[in-house]
C-alpha positions as CSV (number, residue, x, y, z in Angstrom):
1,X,18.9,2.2,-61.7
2,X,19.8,5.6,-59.9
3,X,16.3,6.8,-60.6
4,X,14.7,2.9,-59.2
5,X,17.2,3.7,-55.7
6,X,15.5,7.1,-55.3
7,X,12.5,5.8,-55.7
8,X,13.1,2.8,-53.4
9,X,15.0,6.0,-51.1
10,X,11.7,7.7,-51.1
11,X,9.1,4.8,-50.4
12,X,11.1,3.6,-47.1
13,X,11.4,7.7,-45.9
14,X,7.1,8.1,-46.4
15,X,6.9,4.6,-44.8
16,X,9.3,5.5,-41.8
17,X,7.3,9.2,-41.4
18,X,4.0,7.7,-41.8
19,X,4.2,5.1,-39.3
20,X,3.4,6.2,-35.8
21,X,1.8,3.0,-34.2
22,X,3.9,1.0,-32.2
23,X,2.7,-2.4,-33.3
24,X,-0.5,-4.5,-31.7
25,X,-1.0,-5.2,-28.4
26,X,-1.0,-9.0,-28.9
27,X,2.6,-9.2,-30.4
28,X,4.1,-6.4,-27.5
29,X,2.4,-9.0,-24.3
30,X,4.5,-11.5,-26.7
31,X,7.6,-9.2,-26.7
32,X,7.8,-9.4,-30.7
33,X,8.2,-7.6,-33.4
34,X,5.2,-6.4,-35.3
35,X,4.5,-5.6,-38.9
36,X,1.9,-3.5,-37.9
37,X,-0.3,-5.3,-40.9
38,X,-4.2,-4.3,-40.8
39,X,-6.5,-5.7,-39.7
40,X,-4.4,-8.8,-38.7
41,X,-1.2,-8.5,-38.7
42,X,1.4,-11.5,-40.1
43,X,1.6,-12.8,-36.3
44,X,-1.0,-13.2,-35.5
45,X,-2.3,-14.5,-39.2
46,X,0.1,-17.3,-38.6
47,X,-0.1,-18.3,-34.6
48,X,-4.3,-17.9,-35.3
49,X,-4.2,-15.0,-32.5
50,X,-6.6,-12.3,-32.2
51,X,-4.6,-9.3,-33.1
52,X,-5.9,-6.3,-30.3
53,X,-4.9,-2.7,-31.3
54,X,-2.6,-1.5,-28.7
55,X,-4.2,0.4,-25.6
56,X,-2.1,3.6,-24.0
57,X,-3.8,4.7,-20.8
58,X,-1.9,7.4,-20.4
59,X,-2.5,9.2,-23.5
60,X,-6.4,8.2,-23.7
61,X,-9.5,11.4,-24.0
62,X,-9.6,11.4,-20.1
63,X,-6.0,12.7,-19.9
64,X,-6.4,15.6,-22.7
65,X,-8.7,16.7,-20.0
66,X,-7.1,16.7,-17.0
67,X,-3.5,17.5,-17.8
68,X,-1.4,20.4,-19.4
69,X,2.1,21.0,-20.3
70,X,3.7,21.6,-17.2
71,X,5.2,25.3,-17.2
72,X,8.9,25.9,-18.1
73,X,11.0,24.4,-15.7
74,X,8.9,22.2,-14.0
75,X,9.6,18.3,-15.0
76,X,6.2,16.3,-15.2
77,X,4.9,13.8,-13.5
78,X,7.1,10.3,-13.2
79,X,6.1,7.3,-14.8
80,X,5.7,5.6,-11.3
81,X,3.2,8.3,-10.5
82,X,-0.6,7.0,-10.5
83,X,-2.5,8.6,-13.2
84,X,-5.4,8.3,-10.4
85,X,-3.6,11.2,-8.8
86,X,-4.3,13.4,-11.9
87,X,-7.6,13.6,-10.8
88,X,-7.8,13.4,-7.3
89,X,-8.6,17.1,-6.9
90,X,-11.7,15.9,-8.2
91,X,-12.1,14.3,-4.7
92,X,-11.3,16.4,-2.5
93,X,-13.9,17.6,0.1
94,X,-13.4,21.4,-0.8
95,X,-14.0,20.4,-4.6
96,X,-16.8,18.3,-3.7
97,X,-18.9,20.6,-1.6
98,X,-18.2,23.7,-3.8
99,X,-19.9,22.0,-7.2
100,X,-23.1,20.5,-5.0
101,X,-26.0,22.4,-4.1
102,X,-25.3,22.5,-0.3
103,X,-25.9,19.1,0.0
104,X,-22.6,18.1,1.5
105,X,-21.9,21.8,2.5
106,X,-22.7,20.9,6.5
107,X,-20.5,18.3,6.9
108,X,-17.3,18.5,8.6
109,X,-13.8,16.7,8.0
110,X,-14.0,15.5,11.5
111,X,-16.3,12.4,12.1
112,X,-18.4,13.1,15.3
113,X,-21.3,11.5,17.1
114,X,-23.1,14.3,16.0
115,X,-23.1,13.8,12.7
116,X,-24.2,9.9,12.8
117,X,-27.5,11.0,11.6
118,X,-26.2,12.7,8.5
119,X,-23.8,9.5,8.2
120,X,-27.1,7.0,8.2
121,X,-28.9,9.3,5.8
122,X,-26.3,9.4,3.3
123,X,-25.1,5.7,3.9
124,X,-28.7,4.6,2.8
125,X,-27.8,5.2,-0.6
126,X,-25.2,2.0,-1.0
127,X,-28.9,0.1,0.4
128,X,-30.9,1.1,-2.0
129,X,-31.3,-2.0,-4.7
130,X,-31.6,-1.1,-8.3
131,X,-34.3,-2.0,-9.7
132,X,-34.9,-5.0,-11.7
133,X,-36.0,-3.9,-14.4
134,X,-33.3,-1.1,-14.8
135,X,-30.7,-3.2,-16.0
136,X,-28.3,-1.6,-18.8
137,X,-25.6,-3.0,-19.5
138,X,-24.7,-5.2,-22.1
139,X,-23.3,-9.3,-21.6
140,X,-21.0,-10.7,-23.5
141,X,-18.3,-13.9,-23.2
142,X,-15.7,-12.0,-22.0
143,X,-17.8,-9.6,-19.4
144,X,-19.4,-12.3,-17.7
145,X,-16.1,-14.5,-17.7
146,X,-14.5,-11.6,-15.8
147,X,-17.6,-10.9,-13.7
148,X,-17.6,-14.3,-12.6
149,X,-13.9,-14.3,-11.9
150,X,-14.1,-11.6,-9.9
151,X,-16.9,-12.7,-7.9
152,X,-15.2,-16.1,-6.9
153,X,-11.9,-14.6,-6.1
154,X,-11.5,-11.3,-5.8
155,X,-14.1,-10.4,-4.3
156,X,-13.6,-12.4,-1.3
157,X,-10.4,-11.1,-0.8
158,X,-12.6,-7.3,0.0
159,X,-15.0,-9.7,1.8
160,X,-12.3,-10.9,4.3
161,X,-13.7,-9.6,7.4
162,X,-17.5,-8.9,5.8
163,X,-19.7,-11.6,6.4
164,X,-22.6,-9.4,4.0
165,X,-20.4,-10.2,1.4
166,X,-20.9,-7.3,0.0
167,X,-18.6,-7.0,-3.1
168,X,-19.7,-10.6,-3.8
169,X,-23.0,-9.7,-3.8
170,X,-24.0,-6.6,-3.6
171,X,-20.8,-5.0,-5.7
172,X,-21.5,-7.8,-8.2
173,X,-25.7,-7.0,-8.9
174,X,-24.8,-3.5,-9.0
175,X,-22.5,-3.7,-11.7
176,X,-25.6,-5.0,-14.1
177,X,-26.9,-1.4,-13.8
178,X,-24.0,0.7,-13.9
179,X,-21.8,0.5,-16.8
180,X,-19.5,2.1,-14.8
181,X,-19.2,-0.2,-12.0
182,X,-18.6,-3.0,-14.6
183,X,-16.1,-1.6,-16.4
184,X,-14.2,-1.0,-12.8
185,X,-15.0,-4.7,-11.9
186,X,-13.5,-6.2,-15.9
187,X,-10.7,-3.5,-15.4
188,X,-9.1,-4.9,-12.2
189,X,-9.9,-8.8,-12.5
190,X,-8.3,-8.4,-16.1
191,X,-5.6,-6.7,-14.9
192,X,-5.0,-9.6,-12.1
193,X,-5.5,-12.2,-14.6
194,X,-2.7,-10.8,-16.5
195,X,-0.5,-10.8,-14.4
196,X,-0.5,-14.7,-14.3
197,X,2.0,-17.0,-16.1
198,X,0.5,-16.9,-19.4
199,X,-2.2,-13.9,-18.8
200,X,-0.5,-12.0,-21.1
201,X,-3.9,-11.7,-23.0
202,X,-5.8,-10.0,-20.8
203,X,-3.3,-7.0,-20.3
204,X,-4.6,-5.2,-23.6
205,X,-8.0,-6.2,-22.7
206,X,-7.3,-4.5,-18.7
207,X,-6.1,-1.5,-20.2
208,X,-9.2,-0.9,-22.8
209,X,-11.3,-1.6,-19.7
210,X,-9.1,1.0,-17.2
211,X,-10.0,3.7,-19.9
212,X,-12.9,3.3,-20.2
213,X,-13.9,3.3,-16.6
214,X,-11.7,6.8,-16.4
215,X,-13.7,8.1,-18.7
216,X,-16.8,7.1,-16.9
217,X,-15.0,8.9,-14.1
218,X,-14.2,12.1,-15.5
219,X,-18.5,12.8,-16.7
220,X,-19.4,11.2,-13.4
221,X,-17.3,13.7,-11.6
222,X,-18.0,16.6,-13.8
223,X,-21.9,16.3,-12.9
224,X,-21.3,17.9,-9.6
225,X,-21.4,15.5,-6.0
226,X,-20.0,11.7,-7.1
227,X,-22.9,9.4,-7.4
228,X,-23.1,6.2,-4.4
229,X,-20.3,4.3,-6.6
230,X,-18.1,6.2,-7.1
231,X,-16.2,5.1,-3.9
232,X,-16.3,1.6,-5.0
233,X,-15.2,3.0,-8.4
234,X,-11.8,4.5,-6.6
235,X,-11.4,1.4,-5.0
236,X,-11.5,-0.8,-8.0
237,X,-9.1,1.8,-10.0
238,X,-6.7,2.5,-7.4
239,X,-6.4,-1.4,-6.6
240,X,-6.2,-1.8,-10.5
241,X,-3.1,0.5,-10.6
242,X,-1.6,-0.9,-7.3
243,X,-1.5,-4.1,-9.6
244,X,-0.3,-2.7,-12.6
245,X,2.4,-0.3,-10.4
246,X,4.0,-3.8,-9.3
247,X,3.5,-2.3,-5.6
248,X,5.4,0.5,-5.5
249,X,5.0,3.4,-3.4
250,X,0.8,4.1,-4.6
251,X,-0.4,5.7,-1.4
252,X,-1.6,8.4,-3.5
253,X,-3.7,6.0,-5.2
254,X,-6.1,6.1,-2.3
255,X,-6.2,9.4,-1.6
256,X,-9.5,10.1,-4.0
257,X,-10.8,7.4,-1.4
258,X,-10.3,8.8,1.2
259,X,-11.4,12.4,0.5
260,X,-14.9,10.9,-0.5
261,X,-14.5,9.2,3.0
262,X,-14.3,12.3,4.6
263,X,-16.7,14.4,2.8
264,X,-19.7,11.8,2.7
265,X,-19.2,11.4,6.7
266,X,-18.6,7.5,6.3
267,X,-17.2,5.6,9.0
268,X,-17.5,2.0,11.0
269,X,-21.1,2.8,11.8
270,X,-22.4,3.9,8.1
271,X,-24.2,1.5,6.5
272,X,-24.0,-1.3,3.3
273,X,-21.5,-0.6,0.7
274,X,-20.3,2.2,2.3
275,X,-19.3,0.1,5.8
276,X,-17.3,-2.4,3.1
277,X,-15.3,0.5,1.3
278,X,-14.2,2.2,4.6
279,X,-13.1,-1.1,5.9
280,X,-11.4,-1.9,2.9
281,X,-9.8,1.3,2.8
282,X,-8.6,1.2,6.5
283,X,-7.0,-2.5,6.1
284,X,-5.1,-1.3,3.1
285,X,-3.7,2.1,4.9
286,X,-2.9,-0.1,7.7
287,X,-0.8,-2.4,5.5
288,X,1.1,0.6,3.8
289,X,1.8,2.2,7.2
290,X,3.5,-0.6,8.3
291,X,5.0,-1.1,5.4
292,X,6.9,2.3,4.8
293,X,6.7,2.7,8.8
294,X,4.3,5.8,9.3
295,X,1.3,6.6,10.9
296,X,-2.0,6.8,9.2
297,X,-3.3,9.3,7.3
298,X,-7.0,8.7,8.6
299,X,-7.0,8.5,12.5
300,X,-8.6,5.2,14.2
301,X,-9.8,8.2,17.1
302,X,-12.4,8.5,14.1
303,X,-13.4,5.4,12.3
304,X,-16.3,5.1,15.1
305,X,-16.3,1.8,15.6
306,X,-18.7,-0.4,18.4
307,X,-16.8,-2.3,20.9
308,X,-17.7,-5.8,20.3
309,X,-20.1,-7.7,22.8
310,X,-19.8,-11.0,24.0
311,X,-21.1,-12.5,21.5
312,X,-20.5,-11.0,18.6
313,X,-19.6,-12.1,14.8
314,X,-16.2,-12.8,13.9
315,X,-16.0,-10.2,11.5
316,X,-17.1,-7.4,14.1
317,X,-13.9,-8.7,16.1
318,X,-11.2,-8.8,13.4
319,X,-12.8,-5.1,12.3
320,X,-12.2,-4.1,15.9
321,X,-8.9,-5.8,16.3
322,X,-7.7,-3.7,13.2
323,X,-8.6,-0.7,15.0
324,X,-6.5,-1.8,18.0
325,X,-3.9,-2.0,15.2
326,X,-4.4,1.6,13.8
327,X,-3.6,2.8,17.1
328,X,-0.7,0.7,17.4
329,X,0.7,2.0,14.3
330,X,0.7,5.6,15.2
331,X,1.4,4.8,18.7
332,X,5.2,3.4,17.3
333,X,5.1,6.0,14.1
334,X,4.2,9.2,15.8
335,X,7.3,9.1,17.3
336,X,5.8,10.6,20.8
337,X,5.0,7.4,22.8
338,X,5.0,6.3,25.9
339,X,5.5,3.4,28.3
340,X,2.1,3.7,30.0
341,X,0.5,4.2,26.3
342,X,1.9,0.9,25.3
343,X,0.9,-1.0,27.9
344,X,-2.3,0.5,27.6
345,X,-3.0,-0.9,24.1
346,X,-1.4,-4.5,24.9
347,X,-4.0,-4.8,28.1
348,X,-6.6,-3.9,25.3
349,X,-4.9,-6.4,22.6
350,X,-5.1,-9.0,25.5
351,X,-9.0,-8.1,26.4
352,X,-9.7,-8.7,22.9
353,X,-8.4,-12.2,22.7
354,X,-9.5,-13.1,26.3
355,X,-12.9,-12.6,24.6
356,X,-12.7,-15.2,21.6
357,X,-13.9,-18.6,21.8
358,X,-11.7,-21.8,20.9
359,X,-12.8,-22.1,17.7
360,X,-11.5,-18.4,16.7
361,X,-8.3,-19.0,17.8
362,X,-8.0,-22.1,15.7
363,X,-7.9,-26.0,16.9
364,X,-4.2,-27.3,16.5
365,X,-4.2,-31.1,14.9
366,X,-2.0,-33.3,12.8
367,X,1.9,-34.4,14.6
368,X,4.3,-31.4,15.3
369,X,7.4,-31.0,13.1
370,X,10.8,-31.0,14.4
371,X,11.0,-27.6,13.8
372,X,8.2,-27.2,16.6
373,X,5.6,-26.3,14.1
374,X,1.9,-27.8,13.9
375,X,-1.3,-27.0,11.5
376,X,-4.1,-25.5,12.7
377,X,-7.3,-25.2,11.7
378,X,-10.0,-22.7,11.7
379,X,-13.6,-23.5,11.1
380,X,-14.1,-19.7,9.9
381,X,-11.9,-18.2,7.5
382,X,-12.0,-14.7,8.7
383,X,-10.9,-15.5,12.3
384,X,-7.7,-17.1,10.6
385,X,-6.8,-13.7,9.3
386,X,-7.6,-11.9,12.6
387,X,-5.7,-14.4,14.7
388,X,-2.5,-13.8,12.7
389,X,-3.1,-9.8,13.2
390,X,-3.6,-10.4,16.7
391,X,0.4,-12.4,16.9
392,X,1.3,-8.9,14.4
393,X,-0.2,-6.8,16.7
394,X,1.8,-8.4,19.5
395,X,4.9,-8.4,17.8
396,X,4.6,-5.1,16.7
397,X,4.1,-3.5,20.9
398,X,7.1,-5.7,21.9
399,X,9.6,-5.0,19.3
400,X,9.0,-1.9,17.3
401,X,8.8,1.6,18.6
402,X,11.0,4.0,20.3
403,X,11.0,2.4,23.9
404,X,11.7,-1.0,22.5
405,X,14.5,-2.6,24.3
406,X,16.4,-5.8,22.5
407,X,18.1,-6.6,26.1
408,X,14.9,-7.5,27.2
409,X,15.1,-11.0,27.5
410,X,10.6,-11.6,28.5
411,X,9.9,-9.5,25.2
412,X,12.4,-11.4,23.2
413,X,10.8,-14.8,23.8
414,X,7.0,-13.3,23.5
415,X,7.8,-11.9,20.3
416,X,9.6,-15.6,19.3
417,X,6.4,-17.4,20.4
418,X,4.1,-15.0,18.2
419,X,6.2,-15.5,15.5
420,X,6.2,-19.0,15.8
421,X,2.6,-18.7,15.7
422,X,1.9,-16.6,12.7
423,X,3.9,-19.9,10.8
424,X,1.9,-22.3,12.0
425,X,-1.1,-20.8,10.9
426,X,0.4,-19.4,7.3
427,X,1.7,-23.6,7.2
428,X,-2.5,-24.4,7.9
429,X,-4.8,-24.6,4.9
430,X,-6.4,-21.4,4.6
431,X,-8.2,-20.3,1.5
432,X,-6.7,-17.6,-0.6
433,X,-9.5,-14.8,0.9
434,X,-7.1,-15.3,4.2
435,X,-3.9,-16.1,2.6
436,X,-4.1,-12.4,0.9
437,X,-4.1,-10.8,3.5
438,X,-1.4,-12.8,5.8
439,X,2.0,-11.7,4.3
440,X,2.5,-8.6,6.6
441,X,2.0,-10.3,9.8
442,X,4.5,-13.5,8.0
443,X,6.7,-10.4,7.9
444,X,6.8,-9.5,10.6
445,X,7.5,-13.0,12.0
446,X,10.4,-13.4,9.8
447,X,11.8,-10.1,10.6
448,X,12.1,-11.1,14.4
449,X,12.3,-14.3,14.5
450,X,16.1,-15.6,15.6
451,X,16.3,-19.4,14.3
452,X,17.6,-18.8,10.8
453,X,15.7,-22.4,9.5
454,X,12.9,-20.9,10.5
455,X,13.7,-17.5,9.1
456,X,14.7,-19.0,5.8
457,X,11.0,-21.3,6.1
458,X,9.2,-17.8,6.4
459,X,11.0,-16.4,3.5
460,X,9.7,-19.3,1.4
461,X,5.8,-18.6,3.1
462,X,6.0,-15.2,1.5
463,X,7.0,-15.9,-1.7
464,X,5.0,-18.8,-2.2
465,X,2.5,-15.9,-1.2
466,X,3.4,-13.8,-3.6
467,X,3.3,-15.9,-6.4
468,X,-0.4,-17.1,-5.5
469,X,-1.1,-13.5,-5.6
470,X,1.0,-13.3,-9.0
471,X,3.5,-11.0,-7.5
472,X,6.6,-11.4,-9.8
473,X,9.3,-9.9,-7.8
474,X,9.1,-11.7,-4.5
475,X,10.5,-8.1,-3.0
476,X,8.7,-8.7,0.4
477,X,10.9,-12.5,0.8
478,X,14.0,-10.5,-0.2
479,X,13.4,-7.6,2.0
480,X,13.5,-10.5,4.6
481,X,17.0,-11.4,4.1
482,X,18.6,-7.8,3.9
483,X,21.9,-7.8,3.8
484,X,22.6,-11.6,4.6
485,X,23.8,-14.1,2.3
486,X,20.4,-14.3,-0.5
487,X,18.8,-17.5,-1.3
488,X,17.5,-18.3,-5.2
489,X,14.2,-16.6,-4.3
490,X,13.1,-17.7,-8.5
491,X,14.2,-21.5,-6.7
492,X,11.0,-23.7,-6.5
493,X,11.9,-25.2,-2.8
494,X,9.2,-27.3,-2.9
495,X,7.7,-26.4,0.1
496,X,3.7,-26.4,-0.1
497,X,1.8,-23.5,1.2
């Protein structure tokens, strides 16, 4: 019997120092305990799942690459820290110029007229159509499920204010010759699907997909000047790991963005994909400016952007109204402004709506609420989004900033009516490529606004919001409410969005 125990004593100590995986992915998205059984473990056997080894980014071949053991006394990097960032020196325009052939050697950090011939020449490339019969990747179910995803929804959330449509279209053919664009593209639609209800399924499959666009990265990068996707690439990955960060503080994430911006020249006037990416780019710094109240990183005195004419395209005037914005945001974050410069940017604000037709500003129908609120409708999306920038924008140069002033009774009721404003439209029927990119301007209406109803009504806006966007924690409705009295935020309140 003694000798059976010691046997028994052994078996269980090689099985407990033998066993180093941490159980399928399958049954940890299920939050259950794992057997570890190969090839299909007993949970999976018995709930007829398919049982997917577990995926660790972290510890994948592109990080035994880029990272070393951090010297004695140093602590390493956080887990809230973007692994993007391990390789951001990758990006940088020093790195860049020093491992091409003098290609990019000429070009300088600032963006000047004098460069917009470089800017065109190297913009061409995001033109150039692959050819058709250079197509290499291979299609399966679950690629083209996730292609297709992304093309109906994500996509048009980049494509706000692009009427090209570029990551639609363009982004979208390109990925059927560049194995590395796809994997970007399956990467970050997976990792949105998962974060649905019951997406847990896809978060295994997001993470296979995240490494092996990194890895794509890493050779990519390692061949000297970043080919014409990588841009898009960083785009794709940092937005990946903005979702997977649950929105924490990932301005680092776009940093490897940015430094291509710089070092490729790219600005408004460049061309294609590279006109989509730095507009992308610019709407998301402006977002996390506001958000952690600082200026941006990339100055609006260089995005070189066209003054619209009379009659240009709705998307040329939202793109111009966010540059208004940029220099709105550093105006109040800079900490240096004055008077005069304020009023300088609200008489431009106020040009730039003087200058939009009726049906940009949105046709008000349907019977007014007691609460004083009515629908409106807008027969382009895009000019939806802009309009509610345009009430943020107003909001923002009478009530934020150094030389605000809450005794003043004008600003007080201008910045009530905005607000007002920004509800009406977020209460409208606006398709999810507008509603995306609404909740800073509701925000900022809720922030301001004085009637608590309606205070507590934007509350429920964002969160209904968030969840469309599959945004868990609801922080930006409870960042509303401070420290007042909460509401049950997890409450359905039955209020349609």
């Amino acid at each position: 019997m003694d000798s059976a125990r010691s046997r028994g004593s052994t078996n269980r100590s090689r099985r407990g120092t033998s066993r180093k995986k941490t159980g399928c992915a399958t049954c940890k998205s299920r939050h259950t305990r794992c057997d570890e059984k190969t090839p299909v473990c007993n949970n999976c056997e018995r709930l007829g799942l398919q049982c997917r080894p577990s995926e660790f980014i972290t510890q994948s071949t592109w990080s035994n690459i880029l990272s070393t053991d951090p010297p004695p006394g140093e602590e390493r990097e956080t887990d809230s820290t973007s692994t993007f960032s391990k390789f951001l020196p990758l990006f940088s325009p020093q790195a860049t110029r020093a491992s091409s052939k003098g290609s990019t050697s000429e070009l300088s950090s600032s963006l000047t007229p004098s460069i917009q011939g470089t800017v065109a020449s190297q913009s061409s490339r995001s033109l150039s159509r692959p050819s058709s019969s250079g197509i290499s990747v291979e299609l399966n179910d679950e690629v083209v499920t996730l292609l297709n995803t992304f093309r109906a929804g994500l996509a048009t959330w980049m494509d706000v204010f692009d009427f090209d449509k570029t990551y639609e279209r363009e982004v979208s053919r390109r990925a059927l010759h560049s194995d590395f664009l796809l994997r970007c593209i399956c990467a970050f639609t997976a990792r949105n699907l998962s974060l649905l209800v019951s997406g847990e399924v896809w978060s295994p499959i997001a993470s296979r997909y995240y490494g092996e666009a990194l890895n794509h990265m890493i050779v990519a990068l390692s061949c000297g000047e970043p080919d014409s996707d990588a841009l898009t690439a960083a785009i794709l990955l940092s937005s990946y790991e903005a979702l997977a960060a649950s929105r924490t503080s990932h301005q680092s994430h776009y940093k490897g963005a940015m430094n291509l911006i710089i070092t490729r020249g790219i600005s408004a006037s460049s061309i294609g994909l590279d006109k989509a990416n730095f507009f992308i780019y610019m709407r998301h710094e402006i977002t996390i400016a506001l958000s952690n109240q600082e200026p941006l990183q990339f100055d609006p005195k260089r995005w070189n952007i066209t003054k619209p004419g009379a009659k240009a395209w709705e998307d040329h005037l939202a793109n111009y109204l966010m540059l208004l914005i940029g220099h709105i945001v550093n105006l109040i974050y800079k900490g240096n402004e004055s008077p005069s410069d304020r009023k300088s940017l609200k008489d431009q604000v106020d040009e730039w709506y003087d200058t939009t037709t009726e049906e940009f500003r949105g046709i008000a129908y349907g019977e007014v609420s007691e609460s004083g609120f009515q629908k409106i409708f807008f027969p382009v999306p895009a000019s939806a989004a802009a309009i509610l920038w345009f009430h943020a924008a107003q909001i923002l140069l009478f009530a934020e900033g150094d030389t605000f002033s809450p005794s003043n009774s004008l600003s007080n009721i201008k910045v009530q009516e905005h607000a007002k404003s920004i509800i009406n439209i977020a209460s409208s029927e606006l398709p999810a490529s507008t509603r995306c990119f609404a909740i800073t301007p509701i925000y900022l209406a809720g922030k301001h606004i004085h009637e608590r109803e309606i205070g507590y009504r934007t509350q429920d806006k964002i969160r209904s919001l968030e969840r469309m966007m599959h945004w868990k924690d609801f922080s930006n409705a409870k960042r509303l409410l401070g420290n007042e009295e909460r509401r049950d935020l997890d409450e359905d309140t039955g209020l349609e969005f």
